[in-house]
N, C-alpha and C positions, 0 to 999 in steps of 0.2 A: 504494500500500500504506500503511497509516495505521500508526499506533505501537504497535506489539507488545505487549502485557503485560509482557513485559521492560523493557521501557522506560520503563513506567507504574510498573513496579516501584522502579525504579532511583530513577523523579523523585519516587515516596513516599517513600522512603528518605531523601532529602536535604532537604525539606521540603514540603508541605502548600499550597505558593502558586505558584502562577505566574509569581512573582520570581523563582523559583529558576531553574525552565524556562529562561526567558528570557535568565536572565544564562549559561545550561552553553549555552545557541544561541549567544547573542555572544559567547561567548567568545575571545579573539584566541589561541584555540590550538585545534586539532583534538580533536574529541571524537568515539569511535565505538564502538559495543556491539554485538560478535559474539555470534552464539546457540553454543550447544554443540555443533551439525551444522556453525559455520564459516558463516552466513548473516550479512551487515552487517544489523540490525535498526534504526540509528538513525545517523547522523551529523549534529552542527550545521554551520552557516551556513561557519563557517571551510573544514571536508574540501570546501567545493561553490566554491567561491573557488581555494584553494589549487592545488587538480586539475584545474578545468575542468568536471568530471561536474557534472551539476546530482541531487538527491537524490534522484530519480525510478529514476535510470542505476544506482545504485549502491545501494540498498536492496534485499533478498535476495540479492545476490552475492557472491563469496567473498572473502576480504580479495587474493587473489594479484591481484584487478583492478588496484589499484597497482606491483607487483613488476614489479621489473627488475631486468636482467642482471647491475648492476651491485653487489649483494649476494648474498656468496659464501654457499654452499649450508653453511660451519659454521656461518656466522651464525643459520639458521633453526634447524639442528640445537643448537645453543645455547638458541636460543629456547625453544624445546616443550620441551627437559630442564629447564629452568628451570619454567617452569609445569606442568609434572607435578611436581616436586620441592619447589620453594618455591612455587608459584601467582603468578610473580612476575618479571617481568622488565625492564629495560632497554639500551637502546641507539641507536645509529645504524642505520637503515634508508635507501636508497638508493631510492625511491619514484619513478614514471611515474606521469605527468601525462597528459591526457587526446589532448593533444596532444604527445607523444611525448618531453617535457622529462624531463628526470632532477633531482628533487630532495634532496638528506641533509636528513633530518628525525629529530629527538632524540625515538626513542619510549618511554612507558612503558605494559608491559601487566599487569592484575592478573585471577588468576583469582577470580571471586566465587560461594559457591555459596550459596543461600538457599529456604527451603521445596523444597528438594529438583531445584531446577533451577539448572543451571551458566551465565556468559555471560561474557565477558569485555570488559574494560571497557581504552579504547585512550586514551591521551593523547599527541597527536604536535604540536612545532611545528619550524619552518623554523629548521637547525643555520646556516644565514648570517642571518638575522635573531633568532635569538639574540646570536650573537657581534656582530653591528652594534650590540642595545639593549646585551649587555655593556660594547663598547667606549664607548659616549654615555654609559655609566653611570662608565663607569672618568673618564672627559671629566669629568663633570659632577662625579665630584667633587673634581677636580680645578681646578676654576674659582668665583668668585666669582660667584651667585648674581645679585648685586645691579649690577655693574659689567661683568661678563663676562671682569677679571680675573685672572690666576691668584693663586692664595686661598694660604694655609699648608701645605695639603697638595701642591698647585704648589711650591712651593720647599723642601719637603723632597726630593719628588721630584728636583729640580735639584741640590740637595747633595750628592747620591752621584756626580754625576759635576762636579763643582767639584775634586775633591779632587786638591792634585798640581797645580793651573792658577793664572797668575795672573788676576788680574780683580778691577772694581771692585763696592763696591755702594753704594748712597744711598739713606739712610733718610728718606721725605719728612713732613712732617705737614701739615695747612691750620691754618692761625692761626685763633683765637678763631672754631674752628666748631659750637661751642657754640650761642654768640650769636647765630651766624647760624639754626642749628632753632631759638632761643627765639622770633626774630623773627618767621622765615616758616614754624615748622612743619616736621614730619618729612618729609612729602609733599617739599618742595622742598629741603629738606636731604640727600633722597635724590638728585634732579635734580641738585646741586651736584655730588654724589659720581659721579654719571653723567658727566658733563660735562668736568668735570676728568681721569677716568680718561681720555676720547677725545682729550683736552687731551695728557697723557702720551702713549697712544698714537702716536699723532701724534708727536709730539717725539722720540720714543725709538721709531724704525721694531727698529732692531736689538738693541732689550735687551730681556728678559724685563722685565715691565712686572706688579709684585701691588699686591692690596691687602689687608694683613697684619689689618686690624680698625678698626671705625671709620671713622678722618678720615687712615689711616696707611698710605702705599706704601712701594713699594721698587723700586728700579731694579739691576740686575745686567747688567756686559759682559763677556766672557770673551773676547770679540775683538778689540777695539782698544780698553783701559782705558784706558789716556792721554787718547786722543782725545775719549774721553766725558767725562771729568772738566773738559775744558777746554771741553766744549758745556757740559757740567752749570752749572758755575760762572757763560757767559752767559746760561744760562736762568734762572739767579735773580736775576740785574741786569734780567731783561724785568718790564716792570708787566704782569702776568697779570688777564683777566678773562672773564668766563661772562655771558650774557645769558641771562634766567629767566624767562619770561612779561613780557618786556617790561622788567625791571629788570634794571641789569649793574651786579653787583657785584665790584671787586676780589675778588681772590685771595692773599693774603699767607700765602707758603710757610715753614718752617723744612726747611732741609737738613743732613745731615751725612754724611758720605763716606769707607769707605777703602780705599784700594791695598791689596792681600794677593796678595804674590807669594811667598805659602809659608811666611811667618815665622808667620800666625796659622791658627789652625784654623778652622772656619765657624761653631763658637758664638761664638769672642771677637770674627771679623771684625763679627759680630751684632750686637754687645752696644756694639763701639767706635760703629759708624753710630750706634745708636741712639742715644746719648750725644753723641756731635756734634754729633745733630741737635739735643738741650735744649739743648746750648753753642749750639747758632744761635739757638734760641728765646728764649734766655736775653741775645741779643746786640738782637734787637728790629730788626735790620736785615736783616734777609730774605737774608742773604750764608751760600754756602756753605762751611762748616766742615769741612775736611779733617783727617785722624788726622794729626796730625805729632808730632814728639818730646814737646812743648808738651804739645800737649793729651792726648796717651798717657799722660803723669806726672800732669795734671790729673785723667784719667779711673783711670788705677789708684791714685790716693790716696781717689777715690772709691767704688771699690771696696773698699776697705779698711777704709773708714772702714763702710761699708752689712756688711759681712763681721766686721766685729769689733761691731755691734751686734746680730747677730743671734748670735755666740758670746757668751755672757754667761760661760764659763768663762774667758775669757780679761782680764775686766774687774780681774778683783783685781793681775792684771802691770801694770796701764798706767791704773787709775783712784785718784788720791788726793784726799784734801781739804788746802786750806789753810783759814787764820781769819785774818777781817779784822775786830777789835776795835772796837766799839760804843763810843762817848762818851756817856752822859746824866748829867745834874747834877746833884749831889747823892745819887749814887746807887753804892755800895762793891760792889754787883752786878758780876761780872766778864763780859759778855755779849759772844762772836763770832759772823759769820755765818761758816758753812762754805761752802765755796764749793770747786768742783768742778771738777780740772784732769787734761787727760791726758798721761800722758808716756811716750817711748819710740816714737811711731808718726809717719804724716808727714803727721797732721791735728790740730786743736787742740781744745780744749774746747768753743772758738763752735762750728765747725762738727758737733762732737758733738751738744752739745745741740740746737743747729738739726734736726738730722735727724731724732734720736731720738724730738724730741716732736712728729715725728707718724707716730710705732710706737707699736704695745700693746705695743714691751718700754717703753715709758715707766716706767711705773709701777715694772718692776723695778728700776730706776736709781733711786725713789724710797726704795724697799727697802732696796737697797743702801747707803745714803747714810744710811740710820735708821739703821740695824745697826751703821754705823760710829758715829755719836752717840751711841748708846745705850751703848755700851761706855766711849766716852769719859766718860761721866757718870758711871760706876762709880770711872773711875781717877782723875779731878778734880771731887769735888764741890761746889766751889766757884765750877763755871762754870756758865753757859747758855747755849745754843746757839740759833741760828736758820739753818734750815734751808729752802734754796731745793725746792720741789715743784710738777713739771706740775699745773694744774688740773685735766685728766684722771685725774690719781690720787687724786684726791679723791671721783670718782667710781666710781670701780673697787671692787669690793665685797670683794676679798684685800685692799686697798691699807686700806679702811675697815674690815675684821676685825681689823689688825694696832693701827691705831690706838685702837679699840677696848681691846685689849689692854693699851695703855699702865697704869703705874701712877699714881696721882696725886701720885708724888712728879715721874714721868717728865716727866707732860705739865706739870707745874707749870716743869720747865728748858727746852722745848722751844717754839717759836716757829717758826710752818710759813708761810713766806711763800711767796704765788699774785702773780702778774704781775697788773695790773687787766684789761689787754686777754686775755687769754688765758681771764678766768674770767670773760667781762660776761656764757657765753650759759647759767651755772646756770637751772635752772629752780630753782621753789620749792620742790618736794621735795628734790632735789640739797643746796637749802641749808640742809633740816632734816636730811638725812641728814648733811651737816657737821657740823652743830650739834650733833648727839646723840654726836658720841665726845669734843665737852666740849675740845678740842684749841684752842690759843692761836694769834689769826692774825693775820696782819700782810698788808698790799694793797701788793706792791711797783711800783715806776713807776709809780704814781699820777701820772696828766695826758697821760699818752702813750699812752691807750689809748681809753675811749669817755667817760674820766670819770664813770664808773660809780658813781653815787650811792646807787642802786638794790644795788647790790652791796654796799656799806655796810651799808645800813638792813638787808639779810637775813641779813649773815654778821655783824655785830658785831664785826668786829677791835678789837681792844685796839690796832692800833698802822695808822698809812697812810704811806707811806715815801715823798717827794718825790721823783718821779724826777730825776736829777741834771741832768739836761738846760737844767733852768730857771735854776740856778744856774751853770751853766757858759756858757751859751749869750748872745749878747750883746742878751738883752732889756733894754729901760730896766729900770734898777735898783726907780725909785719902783713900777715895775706888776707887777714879781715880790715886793717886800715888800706888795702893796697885797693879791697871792694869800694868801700865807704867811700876813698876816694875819687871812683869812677863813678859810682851812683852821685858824688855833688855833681860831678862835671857831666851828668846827663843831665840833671835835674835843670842846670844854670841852663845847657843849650836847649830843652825843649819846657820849661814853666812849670818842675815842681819843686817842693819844699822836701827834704829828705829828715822824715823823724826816724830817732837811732831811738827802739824800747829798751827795756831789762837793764835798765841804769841801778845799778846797786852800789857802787861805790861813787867816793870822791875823786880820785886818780883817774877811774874810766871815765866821768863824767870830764875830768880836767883833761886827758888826753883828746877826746872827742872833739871840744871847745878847741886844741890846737888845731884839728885836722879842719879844721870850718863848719862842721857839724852846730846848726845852731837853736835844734828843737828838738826837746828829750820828751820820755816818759818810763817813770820806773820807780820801784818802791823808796828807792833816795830821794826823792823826788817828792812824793807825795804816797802815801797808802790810797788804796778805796776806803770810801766814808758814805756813810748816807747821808754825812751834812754837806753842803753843797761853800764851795771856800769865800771866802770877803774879800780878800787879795792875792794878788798875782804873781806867782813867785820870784823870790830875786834873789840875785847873789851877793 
């Protein structure tokens, strides 16, 4: 029997090409179209597989050819109510097979009527290979694609039943695996990451074994923690290595690890690994770093310190300025740098600053620090100020509006010192965008950075600040006066002032003064003070 008009119907319907045909034939689900007297007019490739009937058997016969026992008589009476009522039905059908099988198949039926002729159209596939692709799907996304893994959504899963248990976890990462994709490429960088996971596997038969992202595992035991942490530990004393098309390259791990026998929750147990594992990375010797008292105080000052830079409402409790009082000769100018300390918390200014400037709150600490000078300038104007700024905030375009703003009595007190290593990677626009809010600038730690010449010539500082290192440090004397002397004699030929810091004694300070040196700054000099000085220092 060939293909009905219904049928022809149906495949005009859904498009015009033989694609279409072809793809409702393979389809990996049953497809079948009853006439209105209840004849099968059409079924694809899947109902002749599934049943056993080949399409010959089962073309003009009634759909009961399927039916068995094993679906109750409401079910049908369900059925027909539903398609006389809605034209529309789903469910479970309990389906025979040709050879006498009983299969549950998930069917949907819709009634369709069109140019005045009625047929119904069957979609049915196999309710245990649904639930089997379901399961593989629930599997799949549960695992690591790339490694086989379990991935993030694997160990969240696992977290709901941690809760209440002790057990350890360790945070792993591969050292400089960067270098290693720059060298051989992502293809083999992949291999690494293959390799290594079987490497874990292997190792850790009994611990859930992820790979969180990246170059970045995690290991978890809920059964014998002890036992593991004291494998864990000799597994980072082993020289670890992979062979790769022929090349073995070490392996050099950072670990960190902790016991959570109910004191921590599973975000902070998280958060502690994680942080172990940079104190390992941070130690350079592949040894693993376990949460102990120690490093608990270390990691929650950490925290505090990442936690009170992202609260900037809490900046004005615990951020003030001191001033360390400027020496130049010949000159009744009363000039200090402001200089940035925190107090009340249980981290210091270095490692504030250290952090901070590489956040985009940078710039608001830049902010913050104006607004405090700026006031000051109202209440003493007698003074001027210089003021330490990320070179990043020179770039920032709020940070550049404000300056912008300045008055030109303002900028005329104000002196914005950039570090030279920190600002060698302006581009040229960057450095007319500088230049254009007309603001006075100063290149501090000059010599410790790229020696940025180049940086000179584009920003024009009126001042280059010796970084103190040369003078304190125990270079021969004759080849640091021999420097001192070429930075005057740059200074004279292109417009800056050469301040010499770390003036501790009288002698240096008096030798300096011979060479032409004629603006210090150093604890001879003057200490940091929160009080702000009445006159100008002299000799």
């Amino acid at each position: 029997m060939n293909l009905p008009a219904i049928t022809a119907e149906i495949q005009g319907q859904l498009a015009a090409s033989t694609e279409v045909v072809d793809a409702v034939d393979c389809a990996p689900y049953g497809v079948l179209v009853v006439t209105e007297s209840y004849e099968i007019s059409y079924v694809n490739r899947y109902v002749e597989r599934s049943t056993g009937y080949c399409r010959s058997q089962i073309i003009g016969q009634n759909p009961r050819l399927f039916r068995s026992s094993k679906t109750r008589n409401k079910t049908f009476r369900n059925l027909y109510a539903n398609l006389h009522l809605n034209g529309h039905w789903s469910g479970y059908l309990y389906n025979r097979t040709q050879d006498g099988r009983i299969i549950k198949e998930l069917s949907f039926i819709d009634k369709i009527v069109s140019a005045g002729k009625t047929y119904y159209l069957v979609i049915r596939a196999n309710y245990h290979w649904l639930h089997h692709d379901n399961n593989q799907l629930k599997l799949a996304a549960l695992k690591d694609g790339l490694t086989g893994l379990w991935n993030r959504n694997g160990l969240n899963r696992l977290q709901q039943t941690l809760s209440g248990q002790t057990y350890a976890m360790a945070f792993i990462d591969i050292n400089q695996f960067k270098l290693f994709n720059d060298k051989y490429g992502h293809q083999w960088g992949d291999k690494l990451l293959q390799r290594f996971s079987k490497l874990l596997q292997s190792s850790f038969i009994q611990e859930y074994v992820f790979r969180l992202s990246g170059d970045e595992f995690m290991l978890i035991n809920n059964r014998e923690p002890q036992r593991f942490l004291t494998r864990l530990a000799s597994y980072c004393m082993q020289a670890l290595t992979v062979t790769i098309n022929q090349i073995t390259e070490s392996i050099n791990i950072s670990v960190g690890s902790v016991l959570n026998q109910g004191q921590l929750s599973f975000e902070d147990t998280l958060r502690y690994a994680d942080m172990c594992m940079y104190l390992s990375k941070k130690n350079s010797d592949g040894c693993l770093v376990q949460l102990h008292d120690e490093q608990k105080q270390q990691i929650d000052n950490t925290f505090a310190l990442y936690n009170f830079i992202e609260d900037t409402r809490l900046w004005p409790q615990h951020l003030s300025l001191v001033f360390q009082q400027q020496y130049r000769l010949k000159q009744q100018t009363i000039c200090v740098e402001a200089l940035l300390r925190v107090t009340g918390l249980a981290f210091d200014h270095v490692s504030f600053l250290a952090e901070i400037g590489h956040r985009s709150q940078s710039y608001l600490l830049d902010l913050w620090v104006l607004e405090q000078v700026l006031t000051l300038l109202v209440q003493h104007e007698a003074l001027e100020f210089a003021i330490n700024v990320f070179p990043s905030s020179l770039c920032q375009p709020n940070f550049l509006a404000h300056l912008h703003q300045l008055t030109p009595k303002q900028r005329a007190r104000i002196v914005f010192e950039i570090t030279e290593q920190q600002a060698s990677c302006y581009t040229f626009a960057q450095c007319q965008a500088i230049l254009a809010t007309d603001i006075r600038l100063s290149i501090d730690d000059f010599g410790k950075g790229y020696t940025n010449f180049d940086l000179i010539l584009r920003l024009q500082p009126e001042e280059v600040k010796l970084d103190a290192s040369f003078i304190l440090s125990d270079y021969q004397p004759q080849l640091v006066e021999g420097l001192i002397n070429a930075l005057l004699t740059l200074g004279n030929s292109i417009g800056f002032v050469l301040t010499v810091e770390g003036i501790e004694t009288s002698a240096m300070l008096d030798r300096l003064l011979q060479l032409g040196v004629c603006k210090f700054q150093g604890y001879l000099l003057a200490m940091p003070s929160n009080k702000l000085p009445r006159f100008a220092i002299t000799r």
